[in-house]
RORODO-554301 format. One line per 3 residues: number of its first residue (from 1); their letters; for each residue x, y, z of N, C-alpha, C. Coordinates in pm, 1 decimal. Each point is the difference from the previous one (the first is absolute). Example, Ala and Ser with C-alpha at 12.3 -4.5 7.8 and 13.67 -1.06 7.14 Angstrom:
<sites>
1 = AS = 1319.0,-569.0,780.0,-89.0,119.0,0.0,90.0,120.0,0.0 ~ -35.0,105.0,-72.0,82.0,119.0,6.0,-77.0,109.0,73.0
</sites>
This chain:
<sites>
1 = XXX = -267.2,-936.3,1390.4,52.2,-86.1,-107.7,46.0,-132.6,60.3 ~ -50.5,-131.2,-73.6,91.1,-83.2,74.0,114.0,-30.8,-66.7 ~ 8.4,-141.5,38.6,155.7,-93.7,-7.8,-10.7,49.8,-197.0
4 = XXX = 162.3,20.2,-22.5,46.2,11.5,-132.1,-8.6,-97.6,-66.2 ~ -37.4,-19.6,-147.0,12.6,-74.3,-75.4,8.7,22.3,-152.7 ~ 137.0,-74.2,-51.3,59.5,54.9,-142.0,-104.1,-89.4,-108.3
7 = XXX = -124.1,95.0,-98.9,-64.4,-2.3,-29.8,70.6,-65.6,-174.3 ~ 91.4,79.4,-15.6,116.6,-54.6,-150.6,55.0,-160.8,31.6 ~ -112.8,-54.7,-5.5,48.6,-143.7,25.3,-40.9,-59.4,-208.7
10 = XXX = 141.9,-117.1,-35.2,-21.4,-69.6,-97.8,-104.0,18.8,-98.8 ~ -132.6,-46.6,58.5,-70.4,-28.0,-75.1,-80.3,148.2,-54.6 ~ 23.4,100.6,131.7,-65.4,135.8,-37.8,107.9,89.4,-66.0
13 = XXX = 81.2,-43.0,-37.5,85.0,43.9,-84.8,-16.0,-55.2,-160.8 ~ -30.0,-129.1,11.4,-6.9,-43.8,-101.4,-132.0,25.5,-57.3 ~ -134.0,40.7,67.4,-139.2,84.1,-26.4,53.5,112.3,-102.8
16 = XXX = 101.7,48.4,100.1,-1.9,141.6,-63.5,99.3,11.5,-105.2 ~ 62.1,-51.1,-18.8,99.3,23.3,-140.8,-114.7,-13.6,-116.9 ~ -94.5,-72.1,-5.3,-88.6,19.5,-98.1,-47.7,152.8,-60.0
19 = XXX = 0.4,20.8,114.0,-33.4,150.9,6.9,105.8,145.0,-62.3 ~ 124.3,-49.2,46.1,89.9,73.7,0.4,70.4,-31.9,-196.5 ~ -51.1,-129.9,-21.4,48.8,-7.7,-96.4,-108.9,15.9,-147.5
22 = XXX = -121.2,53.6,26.2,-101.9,3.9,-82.7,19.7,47.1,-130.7 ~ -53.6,-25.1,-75.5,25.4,57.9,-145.5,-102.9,108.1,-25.6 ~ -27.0,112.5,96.9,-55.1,92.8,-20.7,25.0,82.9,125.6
25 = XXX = -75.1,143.3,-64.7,68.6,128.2,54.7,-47.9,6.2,111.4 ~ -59.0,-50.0,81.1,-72.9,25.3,107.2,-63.6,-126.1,51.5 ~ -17.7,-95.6,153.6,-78.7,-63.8,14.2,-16.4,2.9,161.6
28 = XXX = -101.8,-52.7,53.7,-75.6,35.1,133.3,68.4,-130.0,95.0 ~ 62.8,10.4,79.2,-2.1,-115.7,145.2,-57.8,11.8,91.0 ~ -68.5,-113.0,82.0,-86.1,51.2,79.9,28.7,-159.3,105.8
31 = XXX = 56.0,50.5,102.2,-35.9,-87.9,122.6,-16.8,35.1,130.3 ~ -85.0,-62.1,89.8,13.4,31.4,125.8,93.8,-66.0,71.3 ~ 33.4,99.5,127.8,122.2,-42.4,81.2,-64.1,-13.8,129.7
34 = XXX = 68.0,-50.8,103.9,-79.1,-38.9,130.3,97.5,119.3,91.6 ~ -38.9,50.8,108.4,93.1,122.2,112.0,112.6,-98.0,-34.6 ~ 123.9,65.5,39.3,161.5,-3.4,48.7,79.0,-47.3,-144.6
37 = XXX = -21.1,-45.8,-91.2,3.5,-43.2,-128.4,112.3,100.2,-10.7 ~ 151.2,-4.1,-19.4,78.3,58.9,-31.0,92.3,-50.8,-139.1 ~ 61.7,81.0,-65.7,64.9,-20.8,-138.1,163.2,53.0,42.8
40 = XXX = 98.2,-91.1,-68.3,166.7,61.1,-1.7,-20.8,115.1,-63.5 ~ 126.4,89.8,-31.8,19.2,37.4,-84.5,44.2,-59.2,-127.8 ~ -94.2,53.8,-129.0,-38.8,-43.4,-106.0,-22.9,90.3,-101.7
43 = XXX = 0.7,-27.2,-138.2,-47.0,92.6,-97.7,-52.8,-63.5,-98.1 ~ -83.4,53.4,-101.2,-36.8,-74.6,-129.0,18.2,87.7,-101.4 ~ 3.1,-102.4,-175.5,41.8,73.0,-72.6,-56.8,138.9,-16.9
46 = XXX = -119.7,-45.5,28.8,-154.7,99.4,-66.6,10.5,109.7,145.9 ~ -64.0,121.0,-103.2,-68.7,118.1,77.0,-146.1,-109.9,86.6 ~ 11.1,102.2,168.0,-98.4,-39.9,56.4,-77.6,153.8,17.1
49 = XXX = -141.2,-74.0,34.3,-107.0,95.6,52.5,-28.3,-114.6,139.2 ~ 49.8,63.5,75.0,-43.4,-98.1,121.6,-83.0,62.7,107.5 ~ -141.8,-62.9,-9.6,-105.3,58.5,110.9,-52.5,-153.2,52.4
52 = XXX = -97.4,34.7,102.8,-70.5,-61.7,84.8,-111.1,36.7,2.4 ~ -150.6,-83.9,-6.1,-101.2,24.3,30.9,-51.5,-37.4,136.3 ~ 91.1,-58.6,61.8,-47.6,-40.2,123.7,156.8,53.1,91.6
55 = XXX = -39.5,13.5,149.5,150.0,16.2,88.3,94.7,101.8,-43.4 ~ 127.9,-34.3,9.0,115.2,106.8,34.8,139.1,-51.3,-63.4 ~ 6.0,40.1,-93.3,159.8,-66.5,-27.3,101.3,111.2,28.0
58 = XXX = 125.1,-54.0,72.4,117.3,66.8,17.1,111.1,-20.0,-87.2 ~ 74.5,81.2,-95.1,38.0,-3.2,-132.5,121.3,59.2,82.7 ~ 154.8,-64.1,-28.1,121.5,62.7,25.0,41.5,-33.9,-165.5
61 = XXX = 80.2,98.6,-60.5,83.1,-4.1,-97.0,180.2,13.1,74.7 ~ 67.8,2.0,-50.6,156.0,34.8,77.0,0.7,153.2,71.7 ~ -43.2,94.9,-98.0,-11.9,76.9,106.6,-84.3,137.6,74.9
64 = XXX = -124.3,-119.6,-34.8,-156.3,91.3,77.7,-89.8,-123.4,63.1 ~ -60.8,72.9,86.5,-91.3,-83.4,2.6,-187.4,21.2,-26.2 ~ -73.8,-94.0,-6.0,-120.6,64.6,-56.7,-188.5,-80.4,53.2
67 = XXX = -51.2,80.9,63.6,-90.3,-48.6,62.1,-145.9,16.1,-117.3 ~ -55.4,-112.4,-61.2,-94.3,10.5,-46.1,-170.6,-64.4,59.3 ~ -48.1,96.8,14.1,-124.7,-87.6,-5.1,-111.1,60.8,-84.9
70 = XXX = -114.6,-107.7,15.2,-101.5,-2.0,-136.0,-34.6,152.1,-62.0 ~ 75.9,105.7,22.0,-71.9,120.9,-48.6,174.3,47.7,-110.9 ~ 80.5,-92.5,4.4,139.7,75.5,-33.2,13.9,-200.8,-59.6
73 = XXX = 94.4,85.1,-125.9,57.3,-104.9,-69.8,171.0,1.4,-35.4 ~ 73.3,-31.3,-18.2,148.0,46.0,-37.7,75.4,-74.8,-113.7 ~ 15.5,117.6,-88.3,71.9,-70.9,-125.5,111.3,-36.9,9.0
76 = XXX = 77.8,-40.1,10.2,161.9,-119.2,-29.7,17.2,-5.4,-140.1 ~ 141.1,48.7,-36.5,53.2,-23.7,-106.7,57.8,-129.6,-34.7 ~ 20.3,-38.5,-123.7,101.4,-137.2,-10.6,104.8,-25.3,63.2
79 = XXX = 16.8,-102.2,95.7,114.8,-33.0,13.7,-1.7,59.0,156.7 ~ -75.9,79.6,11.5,-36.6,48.9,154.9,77.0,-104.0,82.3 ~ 74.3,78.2,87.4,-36.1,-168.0,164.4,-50.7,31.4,81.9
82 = XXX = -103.8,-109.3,32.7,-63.7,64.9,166.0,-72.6,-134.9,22.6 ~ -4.2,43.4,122.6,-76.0,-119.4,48.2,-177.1,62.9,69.4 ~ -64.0,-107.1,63.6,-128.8,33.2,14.9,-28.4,-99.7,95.8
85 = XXX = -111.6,103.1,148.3,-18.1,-60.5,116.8,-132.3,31.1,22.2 ~ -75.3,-139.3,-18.4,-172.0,24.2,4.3,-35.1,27.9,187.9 ~ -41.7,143.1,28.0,-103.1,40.4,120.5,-139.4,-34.6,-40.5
88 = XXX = -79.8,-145.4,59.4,-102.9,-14.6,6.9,-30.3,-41.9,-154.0 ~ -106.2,-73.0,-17.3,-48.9,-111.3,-128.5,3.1,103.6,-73.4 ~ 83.7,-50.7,-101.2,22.8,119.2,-139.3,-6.0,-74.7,-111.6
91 = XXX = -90.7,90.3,-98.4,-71.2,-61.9,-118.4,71.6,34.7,-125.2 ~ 106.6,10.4,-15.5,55.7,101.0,-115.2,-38.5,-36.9,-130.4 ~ 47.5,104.5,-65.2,-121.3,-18.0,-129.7,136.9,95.2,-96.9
94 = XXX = 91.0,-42.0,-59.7,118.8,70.6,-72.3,10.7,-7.8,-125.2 ~ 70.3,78.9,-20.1,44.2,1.3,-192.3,90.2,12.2,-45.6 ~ 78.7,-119.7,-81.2,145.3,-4.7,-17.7,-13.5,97.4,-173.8
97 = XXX = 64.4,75.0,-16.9,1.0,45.2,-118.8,184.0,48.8,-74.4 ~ -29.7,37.7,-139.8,142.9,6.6,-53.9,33.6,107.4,66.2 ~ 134.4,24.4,-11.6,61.2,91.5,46.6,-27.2,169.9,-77.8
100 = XXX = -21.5,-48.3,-99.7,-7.9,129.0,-109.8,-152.0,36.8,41.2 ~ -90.1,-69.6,24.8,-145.5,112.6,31.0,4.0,57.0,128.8 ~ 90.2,-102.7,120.7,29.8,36.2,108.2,73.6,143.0,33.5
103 = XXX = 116.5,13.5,-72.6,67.0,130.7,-35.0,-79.5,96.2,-73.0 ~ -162.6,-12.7,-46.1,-46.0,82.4,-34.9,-101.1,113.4,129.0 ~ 54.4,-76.3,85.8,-140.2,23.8,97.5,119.3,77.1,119.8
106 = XXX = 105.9,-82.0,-9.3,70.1,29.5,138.9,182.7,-83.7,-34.8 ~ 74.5,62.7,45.5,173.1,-63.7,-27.7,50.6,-20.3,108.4 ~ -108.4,28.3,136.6,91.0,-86.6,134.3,-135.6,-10.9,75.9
109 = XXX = 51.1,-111.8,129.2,-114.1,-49.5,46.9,-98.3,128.5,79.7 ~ -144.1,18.9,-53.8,-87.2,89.4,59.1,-98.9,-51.0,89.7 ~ -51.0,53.0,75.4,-125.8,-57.2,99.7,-104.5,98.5,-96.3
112 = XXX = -134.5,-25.2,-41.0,-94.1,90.4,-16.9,-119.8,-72.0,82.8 ~ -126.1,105.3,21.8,-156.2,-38.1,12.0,-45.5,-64.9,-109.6 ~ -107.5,-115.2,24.9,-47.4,-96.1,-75.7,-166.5,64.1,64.4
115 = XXX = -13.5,63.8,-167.1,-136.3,71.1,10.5,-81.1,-173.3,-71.1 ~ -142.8,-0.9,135.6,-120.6,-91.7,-93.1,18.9,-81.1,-166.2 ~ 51.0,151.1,-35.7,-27.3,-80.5,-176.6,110.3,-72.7,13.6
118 = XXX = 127.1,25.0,12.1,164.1,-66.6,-10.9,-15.8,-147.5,91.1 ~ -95.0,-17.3,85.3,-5.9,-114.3,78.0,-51.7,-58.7,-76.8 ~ -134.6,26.2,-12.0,-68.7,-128.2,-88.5,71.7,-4.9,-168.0
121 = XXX = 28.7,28.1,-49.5,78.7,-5.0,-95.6,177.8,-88.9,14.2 ~ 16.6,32.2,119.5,95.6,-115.0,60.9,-60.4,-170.2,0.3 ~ -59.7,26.5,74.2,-108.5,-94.6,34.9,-23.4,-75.1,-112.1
124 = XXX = -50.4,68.2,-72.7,-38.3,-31.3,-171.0,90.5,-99.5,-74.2 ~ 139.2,85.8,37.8,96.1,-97.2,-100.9,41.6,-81.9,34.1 ~ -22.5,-14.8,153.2,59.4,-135.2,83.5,-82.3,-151.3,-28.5
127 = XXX = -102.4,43.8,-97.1,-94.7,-124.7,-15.8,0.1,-4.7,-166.1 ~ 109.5,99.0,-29.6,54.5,-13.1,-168.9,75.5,-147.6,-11.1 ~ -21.2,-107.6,-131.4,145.3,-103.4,24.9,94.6,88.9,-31.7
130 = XXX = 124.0,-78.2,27.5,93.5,55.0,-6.4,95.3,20.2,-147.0 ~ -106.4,-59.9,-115.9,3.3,-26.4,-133.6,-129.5,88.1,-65.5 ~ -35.3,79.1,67.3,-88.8,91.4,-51.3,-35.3,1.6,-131.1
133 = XXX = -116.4,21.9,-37.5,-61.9,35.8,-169.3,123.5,115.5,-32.2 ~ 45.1,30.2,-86.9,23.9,109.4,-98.7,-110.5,58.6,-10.1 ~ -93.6,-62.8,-69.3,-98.5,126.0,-80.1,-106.0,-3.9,161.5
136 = XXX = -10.1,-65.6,101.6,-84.1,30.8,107.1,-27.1,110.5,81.8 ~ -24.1,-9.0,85.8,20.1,120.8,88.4,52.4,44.6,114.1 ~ 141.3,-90.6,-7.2,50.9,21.0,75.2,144.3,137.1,-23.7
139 = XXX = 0.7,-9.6,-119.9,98.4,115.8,-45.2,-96.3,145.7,27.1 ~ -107.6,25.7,-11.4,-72.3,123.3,88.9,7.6,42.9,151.1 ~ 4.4,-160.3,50.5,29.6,19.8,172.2,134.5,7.0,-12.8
142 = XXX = 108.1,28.8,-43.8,94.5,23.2,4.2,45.1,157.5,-21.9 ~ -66.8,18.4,-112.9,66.0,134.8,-33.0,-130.9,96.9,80.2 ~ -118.3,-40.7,84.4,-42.0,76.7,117.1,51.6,-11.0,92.6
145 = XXX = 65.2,-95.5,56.6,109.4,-18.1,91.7,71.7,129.6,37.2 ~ 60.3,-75.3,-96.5,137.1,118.4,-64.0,-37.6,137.9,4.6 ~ -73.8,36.3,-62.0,-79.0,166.1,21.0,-30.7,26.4,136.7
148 = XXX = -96.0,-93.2,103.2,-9.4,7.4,123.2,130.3,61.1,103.7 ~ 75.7,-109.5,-73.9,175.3,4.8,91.6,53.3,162.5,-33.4 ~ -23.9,26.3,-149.0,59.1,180.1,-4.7,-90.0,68.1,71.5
151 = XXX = -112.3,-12.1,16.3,-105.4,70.1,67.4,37.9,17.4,172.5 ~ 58.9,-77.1,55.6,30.9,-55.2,120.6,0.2,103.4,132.2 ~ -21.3,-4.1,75.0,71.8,86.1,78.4,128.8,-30.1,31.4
154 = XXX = 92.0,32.6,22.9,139.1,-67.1,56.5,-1.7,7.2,133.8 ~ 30.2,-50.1,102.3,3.4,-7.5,124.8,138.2,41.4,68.3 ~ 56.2,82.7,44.5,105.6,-5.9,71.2,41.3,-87.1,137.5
157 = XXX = -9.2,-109.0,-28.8,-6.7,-84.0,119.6,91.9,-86.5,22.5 ~ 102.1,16.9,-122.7,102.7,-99.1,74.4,92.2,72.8,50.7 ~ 34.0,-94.6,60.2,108.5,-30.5,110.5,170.5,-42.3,-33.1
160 = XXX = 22.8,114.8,-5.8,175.4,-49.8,-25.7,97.2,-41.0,68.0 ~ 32.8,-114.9,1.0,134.1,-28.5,100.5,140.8,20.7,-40.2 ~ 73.5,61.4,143.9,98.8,98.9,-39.7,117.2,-144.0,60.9
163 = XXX = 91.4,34.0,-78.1,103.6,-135.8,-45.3,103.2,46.4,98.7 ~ 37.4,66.9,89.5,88.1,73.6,54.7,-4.4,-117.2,154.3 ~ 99.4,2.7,56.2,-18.6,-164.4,83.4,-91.8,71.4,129.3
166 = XXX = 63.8,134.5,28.2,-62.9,80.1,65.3,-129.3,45.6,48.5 ~ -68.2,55.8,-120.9,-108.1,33.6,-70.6,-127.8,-120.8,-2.7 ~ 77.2,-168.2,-32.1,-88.2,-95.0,11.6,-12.0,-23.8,99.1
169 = XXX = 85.6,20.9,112.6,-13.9,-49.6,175.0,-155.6,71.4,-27.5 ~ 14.6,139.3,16.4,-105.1,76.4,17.4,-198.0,-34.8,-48.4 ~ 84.5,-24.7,-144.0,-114.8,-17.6,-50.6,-87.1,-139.6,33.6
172 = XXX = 98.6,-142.8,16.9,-69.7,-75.8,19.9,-81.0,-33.4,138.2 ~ 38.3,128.2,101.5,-37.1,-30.8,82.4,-127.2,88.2,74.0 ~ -14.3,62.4,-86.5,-79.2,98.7,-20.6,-157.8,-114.9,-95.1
175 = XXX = 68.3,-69.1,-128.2,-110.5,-61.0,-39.0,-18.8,-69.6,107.0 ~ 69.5,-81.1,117.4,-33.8,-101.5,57.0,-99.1,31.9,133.5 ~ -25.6,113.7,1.1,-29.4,101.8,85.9,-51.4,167.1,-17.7
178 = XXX = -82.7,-35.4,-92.1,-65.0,111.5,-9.5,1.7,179.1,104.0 ~ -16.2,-86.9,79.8,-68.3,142.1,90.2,161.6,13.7,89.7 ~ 91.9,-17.8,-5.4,160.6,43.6,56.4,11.1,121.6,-25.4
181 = XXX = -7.1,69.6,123.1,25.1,175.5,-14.2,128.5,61.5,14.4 ~ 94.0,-95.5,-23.7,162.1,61.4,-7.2,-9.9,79.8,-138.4 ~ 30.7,144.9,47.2,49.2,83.2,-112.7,174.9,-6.6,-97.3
184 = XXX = 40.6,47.6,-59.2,101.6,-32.7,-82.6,132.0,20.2,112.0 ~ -65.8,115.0,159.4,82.9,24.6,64.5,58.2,-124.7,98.0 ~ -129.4,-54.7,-0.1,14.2,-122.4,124.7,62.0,-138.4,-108.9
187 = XXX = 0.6,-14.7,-106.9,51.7,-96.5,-84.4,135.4,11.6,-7.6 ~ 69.0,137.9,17.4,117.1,41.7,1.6,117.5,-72.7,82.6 ~ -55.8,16.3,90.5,53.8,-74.2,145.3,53.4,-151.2,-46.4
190 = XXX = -69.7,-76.1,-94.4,9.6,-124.4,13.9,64.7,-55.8,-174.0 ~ -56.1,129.9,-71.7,88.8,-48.6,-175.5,123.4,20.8,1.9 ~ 54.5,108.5,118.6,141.1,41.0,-31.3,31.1,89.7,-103.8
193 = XXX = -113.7,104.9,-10.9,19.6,99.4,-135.4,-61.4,94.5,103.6 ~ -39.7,168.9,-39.7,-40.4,73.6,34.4,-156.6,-21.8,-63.3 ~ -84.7,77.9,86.2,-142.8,28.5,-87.1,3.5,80.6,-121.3
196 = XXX = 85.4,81.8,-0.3,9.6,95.0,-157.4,53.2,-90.2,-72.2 ~ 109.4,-107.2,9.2,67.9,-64.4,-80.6,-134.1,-106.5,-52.6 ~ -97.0,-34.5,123.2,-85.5,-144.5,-55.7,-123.7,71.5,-115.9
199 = XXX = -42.0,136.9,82.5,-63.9,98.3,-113.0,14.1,-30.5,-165.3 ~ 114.3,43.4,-30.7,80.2,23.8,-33.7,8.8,-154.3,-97.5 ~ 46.9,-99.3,62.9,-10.0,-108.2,-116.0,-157.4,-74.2,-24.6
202 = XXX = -91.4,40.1,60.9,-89.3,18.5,24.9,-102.7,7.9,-125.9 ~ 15.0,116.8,-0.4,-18.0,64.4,-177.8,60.2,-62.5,-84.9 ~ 114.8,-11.0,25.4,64.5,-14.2,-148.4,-6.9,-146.5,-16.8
205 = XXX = -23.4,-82.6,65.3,-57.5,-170.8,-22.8,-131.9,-1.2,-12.1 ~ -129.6,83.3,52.7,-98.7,2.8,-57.6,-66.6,63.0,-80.2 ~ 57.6,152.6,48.7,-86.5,74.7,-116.0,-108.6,106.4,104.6
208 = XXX = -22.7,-35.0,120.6,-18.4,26.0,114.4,-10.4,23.4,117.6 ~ -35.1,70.5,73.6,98.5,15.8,117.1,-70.8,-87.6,73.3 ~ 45.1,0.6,180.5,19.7,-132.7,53.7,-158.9,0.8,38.8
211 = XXX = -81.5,156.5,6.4,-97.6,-15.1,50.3,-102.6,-23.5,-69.8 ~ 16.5,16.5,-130.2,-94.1,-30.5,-104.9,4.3,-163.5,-2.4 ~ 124.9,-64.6,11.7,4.7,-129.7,-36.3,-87.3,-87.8,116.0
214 = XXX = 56.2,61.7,127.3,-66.3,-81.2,103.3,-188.9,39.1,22.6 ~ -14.6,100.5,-88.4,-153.8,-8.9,-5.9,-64.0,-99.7,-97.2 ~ 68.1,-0.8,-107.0,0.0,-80.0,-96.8,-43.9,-167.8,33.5
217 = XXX = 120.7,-27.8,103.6,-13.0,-96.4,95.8,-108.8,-55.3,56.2 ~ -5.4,70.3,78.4,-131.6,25.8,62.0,-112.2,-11.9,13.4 ~ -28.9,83.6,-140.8,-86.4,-34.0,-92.0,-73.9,-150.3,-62.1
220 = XXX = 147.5,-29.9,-82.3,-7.6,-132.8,-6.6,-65.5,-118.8,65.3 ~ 68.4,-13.4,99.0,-3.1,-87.3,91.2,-176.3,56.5,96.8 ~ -66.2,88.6,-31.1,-114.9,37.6,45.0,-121.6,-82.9,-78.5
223 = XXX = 32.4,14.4,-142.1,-52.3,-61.4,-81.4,-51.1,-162.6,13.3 ~ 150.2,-49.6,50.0,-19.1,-163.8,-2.7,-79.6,16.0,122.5 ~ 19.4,49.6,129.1,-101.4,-8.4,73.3,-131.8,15.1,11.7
226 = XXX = -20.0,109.0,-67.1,-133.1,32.6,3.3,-72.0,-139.0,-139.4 ~ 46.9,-65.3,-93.3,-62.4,-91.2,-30.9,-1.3,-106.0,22.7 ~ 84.4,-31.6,115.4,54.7,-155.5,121.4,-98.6,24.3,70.9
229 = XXX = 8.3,101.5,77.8,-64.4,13.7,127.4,-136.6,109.1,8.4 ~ 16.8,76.3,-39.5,-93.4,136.3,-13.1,-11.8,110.6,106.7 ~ 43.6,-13.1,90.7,-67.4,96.4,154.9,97.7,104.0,-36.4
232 = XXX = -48.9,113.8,-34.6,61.4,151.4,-72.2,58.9,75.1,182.0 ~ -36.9,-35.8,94.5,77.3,96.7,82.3,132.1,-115.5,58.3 ~ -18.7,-143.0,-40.3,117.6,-66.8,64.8,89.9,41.8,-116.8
235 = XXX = -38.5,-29.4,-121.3,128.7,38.7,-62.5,25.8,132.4,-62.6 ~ -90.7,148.8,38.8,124.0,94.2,47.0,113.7,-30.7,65.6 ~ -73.1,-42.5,119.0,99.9,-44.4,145.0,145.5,-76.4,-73.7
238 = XXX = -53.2,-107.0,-89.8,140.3,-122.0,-3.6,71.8,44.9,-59.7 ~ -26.4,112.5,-115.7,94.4,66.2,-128.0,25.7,168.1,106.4 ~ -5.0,50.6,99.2,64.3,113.0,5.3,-94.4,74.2,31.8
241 = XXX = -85.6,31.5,21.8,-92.6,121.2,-52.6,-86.1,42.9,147.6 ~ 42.5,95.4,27.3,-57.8,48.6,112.1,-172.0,25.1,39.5 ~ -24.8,49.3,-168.3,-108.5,28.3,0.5,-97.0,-54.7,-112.6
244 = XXX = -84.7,-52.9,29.0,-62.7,-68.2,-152.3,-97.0,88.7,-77.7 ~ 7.1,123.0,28.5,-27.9,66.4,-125.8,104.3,15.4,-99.3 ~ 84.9,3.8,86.9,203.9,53.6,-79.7,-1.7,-108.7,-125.6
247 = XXX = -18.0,-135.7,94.1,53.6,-94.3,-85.6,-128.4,-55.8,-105.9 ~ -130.1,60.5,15.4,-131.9,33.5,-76.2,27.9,73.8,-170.6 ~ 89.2,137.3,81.5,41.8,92.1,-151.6,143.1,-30.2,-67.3
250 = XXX = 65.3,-80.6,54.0,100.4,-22.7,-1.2,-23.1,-160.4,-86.2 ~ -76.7,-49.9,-1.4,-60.8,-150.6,-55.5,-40.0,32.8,-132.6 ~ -143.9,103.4,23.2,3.8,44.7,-144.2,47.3,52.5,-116.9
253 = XXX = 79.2,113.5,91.4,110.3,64.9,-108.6,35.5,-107.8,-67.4 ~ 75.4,-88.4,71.0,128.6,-104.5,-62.1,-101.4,-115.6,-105.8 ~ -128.6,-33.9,68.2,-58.4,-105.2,-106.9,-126.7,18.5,-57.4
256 = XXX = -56.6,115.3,29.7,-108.3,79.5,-80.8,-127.4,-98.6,57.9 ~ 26.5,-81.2,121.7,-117.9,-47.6,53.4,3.6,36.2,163.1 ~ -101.4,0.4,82.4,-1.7,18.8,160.6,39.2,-173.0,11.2
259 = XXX = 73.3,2.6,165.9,-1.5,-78.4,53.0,-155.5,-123.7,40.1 ~ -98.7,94.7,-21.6,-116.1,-79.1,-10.5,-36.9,-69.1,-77.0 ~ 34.1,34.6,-108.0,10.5,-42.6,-124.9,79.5,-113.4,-46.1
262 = XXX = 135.6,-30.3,21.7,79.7,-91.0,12.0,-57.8,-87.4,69.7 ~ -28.7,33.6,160.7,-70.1,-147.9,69.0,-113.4,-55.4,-69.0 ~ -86.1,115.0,-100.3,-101.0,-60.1,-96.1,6.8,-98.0,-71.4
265 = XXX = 133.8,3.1,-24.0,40.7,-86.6,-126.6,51.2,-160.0,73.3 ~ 54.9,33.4,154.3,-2.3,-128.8,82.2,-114.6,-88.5,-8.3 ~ -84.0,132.1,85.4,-143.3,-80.2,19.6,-114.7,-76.0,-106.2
268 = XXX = 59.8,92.2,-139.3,-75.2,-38.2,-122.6,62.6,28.1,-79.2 ~ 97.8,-108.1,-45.5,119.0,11.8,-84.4,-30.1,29.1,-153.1 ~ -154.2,-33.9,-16.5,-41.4,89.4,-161.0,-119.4,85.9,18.4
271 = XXX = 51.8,100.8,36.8,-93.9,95.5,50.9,16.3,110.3,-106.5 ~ 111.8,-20.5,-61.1,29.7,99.2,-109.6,0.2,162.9,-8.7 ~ 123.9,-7.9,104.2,22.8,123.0,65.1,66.7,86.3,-81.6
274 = XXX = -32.8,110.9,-53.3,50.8,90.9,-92.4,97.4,58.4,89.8 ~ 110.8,49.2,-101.4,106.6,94.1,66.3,-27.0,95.4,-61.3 ~ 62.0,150.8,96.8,-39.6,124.1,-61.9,102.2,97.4,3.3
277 = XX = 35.2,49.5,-141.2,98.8,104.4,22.9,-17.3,114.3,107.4 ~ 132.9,62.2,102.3,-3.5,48.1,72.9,137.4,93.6,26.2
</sites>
């Protein structure tokens, strides 16, 4: 990734309130971003559907975080905050919609798979104006949308950050560093809590324990690599993984694609890689 840059500048703010303020239930945004392209934390009125057809966006809300690329999309509720950090030329292609069809689909932010049809149908509405026909056809790509999105797979892929001052030593340094093999015992030494005690808040700030989370991690951060870079045995190596079959079944479980597959989508970013329940 390179040098950062805050992408919510004036005038792309002022693009997008058009958007945010539309006089209809649904409408398509669509811009490309260049690598390192970073956003504050921010929210808008409108429900988002926020995907990418190109690259890797990194999605923090207050308190998860969320790795998407072109095979996974993530809904945001109104009023959401989060910000957004483009890995590599990202094409996004989004949909600001009301809150009430949004709450029909989902009532907190979800990651799902973006099956073929749900892309181009994205795609579709992003070249809708933003004053759409009524009687046109753009109210059909909407309510297939919408059906697509219940259809969804849901992804278990985010990433929760645990608010505990403790707990974040841990965690952020763990994102910053993937492959760190200190167990909860060797973290002990240095949080000033016991390992049963970090266990322990562990769960109860995520929802998971420490080892699920740091695979989770892992995971993550495997992802952006393998569509930055691609070489499947360096980044076993950089995220942890002793063995790259491990981190082979361990890839798919979590995103219903192989690691080969992901670099597919590097090497040929519309290759139109199906995900598969697993």
């Amino acid at each position: 990734m390179q040098a950062e840059y805050i992408f919510l500048s004036p005038e792309r703010q002022a693009l997008m309130a058009k958007y945010e303020a539309a006089e209809r239930i649904a409408v398509g945004y669509a811009m490309d971003y260049p690598d390192g392209l970073v956003s504050g934390m921010h929210s808008h009125p409108r429900a988002q559907l926020v995907y990418g057809i190109t690259g890797v966006m990194r999605v923090e809300t207050e308190d998860a975080l969320f790795v998407l690329p072109p095979t996974k999309a993530l809904l945001l509720p109104a009023g959401e905050q989060h910000s957004i950090a483009m890995e590599g030329k990202v094409a996004m292609r989004e949909l600001f919609m009301d809150q009430g069809i949004a709450q029909a689909v989902a009532n907190e932010a979800r990651v799902m798979a973006v099956s073929p049809l749900l892309r181009e149908l994205i795609v579709a509405i992003c070249n809708e104006p933003v004053d759409w026909e009524l009687g046109g056809r753009t109210p059909h790509i909407i309510a297939l949308i919408l059906d697509e999105i219940k259809r969804a797979r849901t992804l278990l892929t985010r990433l929760p950050l645990p608010r505990d001052h403790r707990l974040s030593r841990v965690a952020q340094a763990i994102i910053a560093n993937p492959s760190d093999p200190r167990s909860l015992e060797d973290w002990a030494e240095t949080c000033g809590a016991s390992s049963r005690t970090l266990a322990r808040l562990f769960h109860r700030e995520t929802g998971i324990s420490f080892g699920q989370w740091r695979l989770q991690a892992r995971l993550n951060a495997a992802f952006v690599l393998l569509m930055t870079h691609g070489d499947i045995p360096l980044v076993a190596d950089a995220v942890g993984f002793g063995s790259q079959s491990a981190f082979g079944v361990a890839f798919r479980r979590t995103f219903g694609i192989t690691p080969g597959q992901a670099r597919t989508l590097h090497l040929h970013p519309n290759s139109g890689v199906e995900t598969t329940d697993v």
